[in-house]
N, C-alpha and C positions, 0 to 999 in steps of 0.2 A: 420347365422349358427355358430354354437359351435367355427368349427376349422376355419374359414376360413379368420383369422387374421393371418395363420401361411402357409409359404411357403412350399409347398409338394413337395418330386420328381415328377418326373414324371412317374420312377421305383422303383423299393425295389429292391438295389442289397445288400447291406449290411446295420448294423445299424450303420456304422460311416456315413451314411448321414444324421444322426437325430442327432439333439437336447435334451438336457436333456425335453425340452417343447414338441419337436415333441413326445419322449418315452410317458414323461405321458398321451399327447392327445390321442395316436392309445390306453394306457390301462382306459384311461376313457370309451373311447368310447368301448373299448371290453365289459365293462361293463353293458355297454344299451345290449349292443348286446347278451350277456350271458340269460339277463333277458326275452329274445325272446325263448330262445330253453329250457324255464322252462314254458313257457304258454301250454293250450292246445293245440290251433294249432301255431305251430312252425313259424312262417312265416310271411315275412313285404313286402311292396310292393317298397322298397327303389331303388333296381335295375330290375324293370318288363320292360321284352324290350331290355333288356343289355344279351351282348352274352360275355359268358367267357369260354375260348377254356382251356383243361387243357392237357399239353403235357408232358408227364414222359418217358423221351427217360430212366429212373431207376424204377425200381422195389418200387413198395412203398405201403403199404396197409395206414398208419396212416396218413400220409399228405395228398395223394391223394385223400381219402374219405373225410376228414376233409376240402378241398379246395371244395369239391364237395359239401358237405353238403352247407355249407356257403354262396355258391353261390347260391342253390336256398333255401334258408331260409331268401334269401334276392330277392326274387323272377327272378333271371337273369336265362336265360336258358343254358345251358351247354354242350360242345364236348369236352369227352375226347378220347386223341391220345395217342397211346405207337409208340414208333419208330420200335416194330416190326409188326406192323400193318399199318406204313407208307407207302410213296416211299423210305423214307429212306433205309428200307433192300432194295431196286434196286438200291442203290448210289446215290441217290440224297442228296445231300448235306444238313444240319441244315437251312441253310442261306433261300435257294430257297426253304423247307419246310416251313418255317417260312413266306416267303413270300407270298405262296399259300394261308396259314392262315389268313396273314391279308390283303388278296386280297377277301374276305369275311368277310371283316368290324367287327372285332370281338371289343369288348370294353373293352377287359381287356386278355393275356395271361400268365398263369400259366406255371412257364417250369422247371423240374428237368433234370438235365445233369449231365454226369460223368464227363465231361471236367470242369476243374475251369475256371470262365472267360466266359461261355456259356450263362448265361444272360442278363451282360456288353454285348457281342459281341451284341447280340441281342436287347437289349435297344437303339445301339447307328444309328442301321438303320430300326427300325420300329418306328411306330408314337402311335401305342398303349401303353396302359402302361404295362411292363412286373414285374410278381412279382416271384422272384425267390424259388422256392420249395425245395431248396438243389443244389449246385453245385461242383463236386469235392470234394477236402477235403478244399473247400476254406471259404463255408457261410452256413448258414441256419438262415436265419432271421427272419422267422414264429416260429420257434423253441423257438428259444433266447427269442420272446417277450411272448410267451406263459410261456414261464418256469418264465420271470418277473410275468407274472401277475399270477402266483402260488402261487408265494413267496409273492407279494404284499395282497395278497386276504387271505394267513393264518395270515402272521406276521405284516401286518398292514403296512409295509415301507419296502423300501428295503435299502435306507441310512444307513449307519454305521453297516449295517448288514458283517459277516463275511462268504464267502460261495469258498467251498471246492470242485473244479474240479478235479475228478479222474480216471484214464483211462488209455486208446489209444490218448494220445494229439496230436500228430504227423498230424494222419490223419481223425482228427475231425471237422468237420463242427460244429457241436453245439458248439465247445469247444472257437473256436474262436469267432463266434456271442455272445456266451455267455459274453467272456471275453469284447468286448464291451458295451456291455448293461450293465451289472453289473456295471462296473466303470463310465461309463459316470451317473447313478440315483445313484452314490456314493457308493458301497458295496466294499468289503477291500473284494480282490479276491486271493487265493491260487491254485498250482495246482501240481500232482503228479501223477507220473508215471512210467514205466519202462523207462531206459536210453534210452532202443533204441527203444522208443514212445515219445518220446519228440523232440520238435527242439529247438535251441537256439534263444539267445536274446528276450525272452517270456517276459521278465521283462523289459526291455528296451523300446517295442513293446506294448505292453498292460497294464505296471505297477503293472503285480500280480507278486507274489511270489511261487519262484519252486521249491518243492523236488523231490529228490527220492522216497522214502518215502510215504506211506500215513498219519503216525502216525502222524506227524507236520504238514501237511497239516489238516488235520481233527481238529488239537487241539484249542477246544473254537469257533468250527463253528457250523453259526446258521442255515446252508444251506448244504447240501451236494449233488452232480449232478454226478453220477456215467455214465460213460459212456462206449457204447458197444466196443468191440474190433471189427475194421473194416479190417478184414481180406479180403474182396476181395478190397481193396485199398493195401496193403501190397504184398508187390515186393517176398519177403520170410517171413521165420518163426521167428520172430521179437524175441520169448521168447519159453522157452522148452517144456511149456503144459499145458493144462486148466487150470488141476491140480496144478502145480508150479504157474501158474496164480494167481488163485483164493487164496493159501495159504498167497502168498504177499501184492495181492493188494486188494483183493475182498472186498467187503462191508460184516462185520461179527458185532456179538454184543458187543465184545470187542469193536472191533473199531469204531463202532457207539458210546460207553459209549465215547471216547475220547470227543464228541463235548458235546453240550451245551445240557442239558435235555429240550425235544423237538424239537431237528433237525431235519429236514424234509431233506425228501428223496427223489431226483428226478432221472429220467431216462429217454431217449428220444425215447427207445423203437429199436426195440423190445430187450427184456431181456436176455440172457444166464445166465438161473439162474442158481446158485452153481457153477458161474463162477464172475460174476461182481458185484453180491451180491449172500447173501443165502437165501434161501427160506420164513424163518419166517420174515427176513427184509424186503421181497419183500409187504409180508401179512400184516406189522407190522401197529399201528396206523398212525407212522408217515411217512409213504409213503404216495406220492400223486400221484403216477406216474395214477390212471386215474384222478386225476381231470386234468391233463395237457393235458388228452385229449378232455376232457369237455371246457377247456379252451383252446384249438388248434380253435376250430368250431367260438366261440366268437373273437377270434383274429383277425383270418382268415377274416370274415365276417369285420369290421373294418374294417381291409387293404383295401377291395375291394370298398367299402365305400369311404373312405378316396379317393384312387387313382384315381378312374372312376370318381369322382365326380368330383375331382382335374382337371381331362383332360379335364372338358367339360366346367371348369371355365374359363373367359373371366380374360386375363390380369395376371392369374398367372404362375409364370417362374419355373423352376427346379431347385433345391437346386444345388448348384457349386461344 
């Protein structure tokens, strides 16, 4: 097989466990996979048999579906849990929920949590492979590789490319995955925000470069990744109003003309238009924001690929 010269986790908690080789392996392989959900029937017999449980103790329409799809377009059959349909709301604990899960032999669990640190927790005392769907404001790793193979799949490479992180950074999951994945396949990464949506040592930590500002942020980038403001993460009112928002920081045509003719436009969804961009940027040519969800389903599918397959090979260890 393809990948199987290359040591896999055993989980997806973040992409500082991969490799610049692990990165391009899962976007080759999303690749094959993409060319699945363009056929007429949709569907491979790659995981028939294999139970993939998807557990979103958060609210999620785009990951949730998109983990759903993936796994039976790869023919595994699927249970999805919300924690308010658990025991959970009775106070049973994540732990002992989780273990009920995989006291029904599942082959693979999907889990979004608001706790950072919820899929670790859970990785280090189940024996399946857990892949994380969002946690806290700490990861989003399906995210970050989907939004790579965006950019890989328009602009041909992501090397040397220059791509512009703009937002709520503070308490972004994507922003951080991103900033790993970007640097480690080589992209010369920016990022810009309000002061009081950023944290320090960003550049110390990840090696991108921070303004205030979007205008030097955006300037001469071939990438731009707009992100939502995560207000029910936010303790209080961070900034004065949409309005004041959106005149700062928000994605406009001005400030799109700052990057490189052809920028592409991502967003990890869902959108507050005429707040994080404006309308017509939303519509523009060079938005991609759906094919990243086109290419969330191909990712996705990979991943599960990749990991179940990984757990059931004799002899291979988890990345350290």
């Amino acid at each position: 097989m393809l990948y199987e010269h290359l040591l896999w986790p055993k989980d997806l908690i973040d992409l500082d466990q991969f490799t610049t080789e692990h990165l391009t392996a899962v976007l080759d392989a999303a690749e094959n996979f993409r060319e699945v959900s363009e056929r007429e029937i949709k569907k491979v017999p790659t995981l028939k048999g294999k139970l993939v449980v998807l557990f979103f103790h958060e609210n999620s329409t785009r990951t949730r579906l998109s983990f759903e799809v993936a796994a039976k377009r790869l023919s595994a059959d699927t249970i999805a849990l919300s924690a308010s349909g658990s025991s959970m709301s009775k106070g049973e604990t994540l732990l002992d929920t989780a273990r009920n899960i995989e006291a029904m032999n599942p082959d693979a669990l999907v889990i979004r949590h608001s706790a950072s640190g919820a899929p670790s927790y859970l990785g280090r005392r189940l024996k399946c492979p857990i892949l994380n769907a969002g946690d806290g404001a700490h990861a989003h790793p399906t995210q970050a590789l989907l939004d790579l193979m965006t950019i890989r799949r328009r602009l041909g490479r992501i090397e040397g490319l220059k791509v512009a992180i703009i937002g709520d950074i503070a308490h972004s999951r994507v922003a951080r995955s991103n900033m790993i994945g970007l640097k480690t396949l080589g992209a010369m990464v920016t990022v810009a925000g309000p002061p009081s949506m950023m944290v320090g040592g960003l550049s110390d930590e990840y090696g991108v470069q921070v303004y205030s500002r979007p205008e030097p942020a955006l300037d001469g980038a071939d990438v731009v990744i707009m992100l939502r403001i995560q207000l029910e993460r936010q303790s209080g009112r961070l900034f004065p109003g949409a309005r004041e928002y959106a005149r700062v920081y928000g994605l406009n045509a001005q400030r799109l003309a700052l990057a490189k003719p052809g920028c592409l436009v991502l967003h990890p969804g869902p959108v507050n238009q005429g707040v994080e961009m404006t309308p017509e940027i939303y519509d523009c040519p060079q938005s991609v924001i759906l094919d990243q969800v086109t290419n969330g389903v191909a990712i996705r599918m990979a991943l599960l690929f990749l990991l179940v397959d990984n757990s059931e090979r004799k002899g291979s260890q988890p990345l350290a």
